[in-house]
C-alpha positions as a Markdown table, in Angstrom:
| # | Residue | x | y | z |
|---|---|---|---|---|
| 1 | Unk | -8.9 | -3.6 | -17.9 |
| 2 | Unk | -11.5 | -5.4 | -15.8 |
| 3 | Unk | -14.7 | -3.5 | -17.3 |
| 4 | Unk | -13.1 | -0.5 | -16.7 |
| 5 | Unk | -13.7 | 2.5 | -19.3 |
| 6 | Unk | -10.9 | 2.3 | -21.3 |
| 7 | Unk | -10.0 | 6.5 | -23.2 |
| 8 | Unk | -7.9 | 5.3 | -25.8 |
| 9 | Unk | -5.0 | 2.0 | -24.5 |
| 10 | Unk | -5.1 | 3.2 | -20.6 |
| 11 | Unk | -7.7 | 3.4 | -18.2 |
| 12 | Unk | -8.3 | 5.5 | -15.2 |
| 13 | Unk | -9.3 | 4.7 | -11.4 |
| 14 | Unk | -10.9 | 8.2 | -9.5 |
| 15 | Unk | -9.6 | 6.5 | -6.4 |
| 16 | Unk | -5.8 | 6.1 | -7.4 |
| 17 | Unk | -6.0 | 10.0 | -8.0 |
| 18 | Unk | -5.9 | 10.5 | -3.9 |
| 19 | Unk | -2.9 | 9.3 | -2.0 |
| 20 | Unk | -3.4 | 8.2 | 1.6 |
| 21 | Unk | -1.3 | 9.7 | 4.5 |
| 22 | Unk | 2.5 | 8.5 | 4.0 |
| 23 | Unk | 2.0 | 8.5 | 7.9 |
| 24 | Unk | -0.9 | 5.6 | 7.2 |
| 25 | Unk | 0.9 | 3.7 | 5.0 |
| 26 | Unk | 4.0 | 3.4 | 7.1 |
| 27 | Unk | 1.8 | 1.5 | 10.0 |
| 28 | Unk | 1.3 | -1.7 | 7.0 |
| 29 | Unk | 4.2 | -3.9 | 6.4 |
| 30 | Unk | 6.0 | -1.0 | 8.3 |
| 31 | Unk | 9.5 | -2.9 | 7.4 |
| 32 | Unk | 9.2 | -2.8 | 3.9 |
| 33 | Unk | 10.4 | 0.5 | 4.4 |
| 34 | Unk | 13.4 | 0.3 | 6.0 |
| 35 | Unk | 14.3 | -2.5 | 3.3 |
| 36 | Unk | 13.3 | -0.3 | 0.3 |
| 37 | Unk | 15.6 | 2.4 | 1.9 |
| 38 | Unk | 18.4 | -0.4 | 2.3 |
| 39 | Unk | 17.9 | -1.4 | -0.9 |
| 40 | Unk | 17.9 | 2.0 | -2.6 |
| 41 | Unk | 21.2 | 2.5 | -0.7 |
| 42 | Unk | 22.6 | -0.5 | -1.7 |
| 43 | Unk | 23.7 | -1.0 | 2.3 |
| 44 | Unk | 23.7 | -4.7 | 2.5 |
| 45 | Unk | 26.2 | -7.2 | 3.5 |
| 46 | Unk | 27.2 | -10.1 | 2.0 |
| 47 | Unk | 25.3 | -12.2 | 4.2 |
| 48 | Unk | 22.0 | -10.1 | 4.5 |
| 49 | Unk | 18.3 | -11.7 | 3.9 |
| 50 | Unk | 17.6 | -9.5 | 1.0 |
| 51 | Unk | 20.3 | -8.6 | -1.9 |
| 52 | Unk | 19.7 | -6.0 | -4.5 |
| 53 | Unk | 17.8 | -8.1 | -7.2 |
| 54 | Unk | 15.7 | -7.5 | -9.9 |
| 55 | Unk | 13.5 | -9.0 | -8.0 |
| 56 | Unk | 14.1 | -8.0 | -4.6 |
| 57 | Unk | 13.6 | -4.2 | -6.1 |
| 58 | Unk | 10.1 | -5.5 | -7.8 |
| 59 | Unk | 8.6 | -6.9 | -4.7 |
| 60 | Unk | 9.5 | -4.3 | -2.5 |
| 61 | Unk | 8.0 | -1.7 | -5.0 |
| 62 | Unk | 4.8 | -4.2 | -4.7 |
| 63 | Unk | 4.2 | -4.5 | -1.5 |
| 64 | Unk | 4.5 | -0.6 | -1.3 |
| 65 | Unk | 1.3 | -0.2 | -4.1 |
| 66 | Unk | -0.5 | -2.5 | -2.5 |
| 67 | Unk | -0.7 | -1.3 | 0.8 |
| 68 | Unk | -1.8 | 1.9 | -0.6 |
| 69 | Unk | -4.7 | -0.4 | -2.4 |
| 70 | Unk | -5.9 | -2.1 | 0.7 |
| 71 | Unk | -6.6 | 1.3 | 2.4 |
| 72 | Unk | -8.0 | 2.4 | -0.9 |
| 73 | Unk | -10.1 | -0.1 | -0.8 |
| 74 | Unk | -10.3 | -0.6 | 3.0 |
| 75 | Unk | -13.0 | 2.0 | 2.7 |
| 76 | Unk | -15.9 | 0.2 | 0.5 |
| 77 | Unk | -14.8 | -3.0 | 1.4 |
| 78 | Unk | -15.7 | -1.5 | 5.8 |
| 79 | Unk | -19.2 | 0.0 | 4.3 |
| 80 | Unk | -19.8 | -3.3 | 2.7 |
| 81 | Unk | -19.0 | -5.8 | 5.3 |
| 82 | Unk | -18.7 | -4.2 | 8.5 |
| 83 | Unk | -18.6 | -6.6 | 10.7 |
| 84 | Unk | -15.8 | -8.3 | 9.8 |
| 85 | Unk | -13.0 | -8.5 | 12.8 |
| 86 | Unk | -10.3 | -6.9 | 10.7 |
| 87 | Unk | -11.7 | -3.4 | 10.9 |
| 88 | Unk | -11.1 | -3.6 | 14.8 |
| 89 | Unk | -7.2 | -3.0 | 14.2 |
| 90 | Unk | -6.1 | 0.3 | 15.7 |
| 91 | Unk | -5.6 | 1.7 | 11.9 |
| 92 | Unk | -9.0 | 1.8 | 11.1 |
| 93 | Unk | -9.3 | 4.2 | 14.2 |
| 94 | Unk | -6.0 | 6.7 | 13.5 |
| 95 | Unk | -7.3 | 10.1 | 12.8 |
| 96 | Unk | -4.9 | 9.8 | 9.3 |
| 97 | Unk | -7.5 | 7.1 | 8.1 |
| 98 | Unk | -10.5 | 8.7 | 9.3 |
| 99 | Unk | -9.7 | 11.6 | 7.7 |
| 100 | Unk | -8.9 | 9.9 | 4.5 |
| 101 | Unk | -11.6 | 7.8 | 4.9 |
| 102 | Unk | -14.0 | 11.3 | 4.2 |
């Protein structure tokens, strides 16, 4: 629960409540998606990189949540150390983040 107020066995972040742009999220790890969709579809050759594992399915399904963290918490983490080099990339400029940034 990591100190979080717990209301009865679950817990509750405001921030997960807002979902940033699907726009946004597509420009991080920006193949996942195409490999969630091949996944979903189950349109994969015997000799393709990725097969439809438990696994496979788990990490894809990761990789989506936490890009939606890390521009969750892209926002503190650019008021608390702004000068790192990382909030040069172009995403930190797109009108999607700025407006999600407010």
């Amino acid at each position: 629960m990591a100190g979080f107020p717990t209301y009865g066995r679950f817990f509750y972040l405001a921030h997960s409540a807002l979902n940033p742009p699907t726009s946004l999220c597509k420009k991080l790890f920006p193949a996942i998606d195409e490999w969630h969709d091949r996944l979903a579809a189950k349109e994969l050759s015997p000799g393709d990189p990725i097969q439809p594992t438990f696994a496979e399915n788990a990490f894809v399904q990761v990789i989506m949540m936490l890009r939606k963290t890390f521009i969750h918490d892209s926002v503190l983490m650019m008021e608390l150390h702004s000068c790192y080099p990382i909030w040069q990339h172009s995403i930190f400029s797109d009108p999607a983040y700025l407006s999600f940034k407010k």
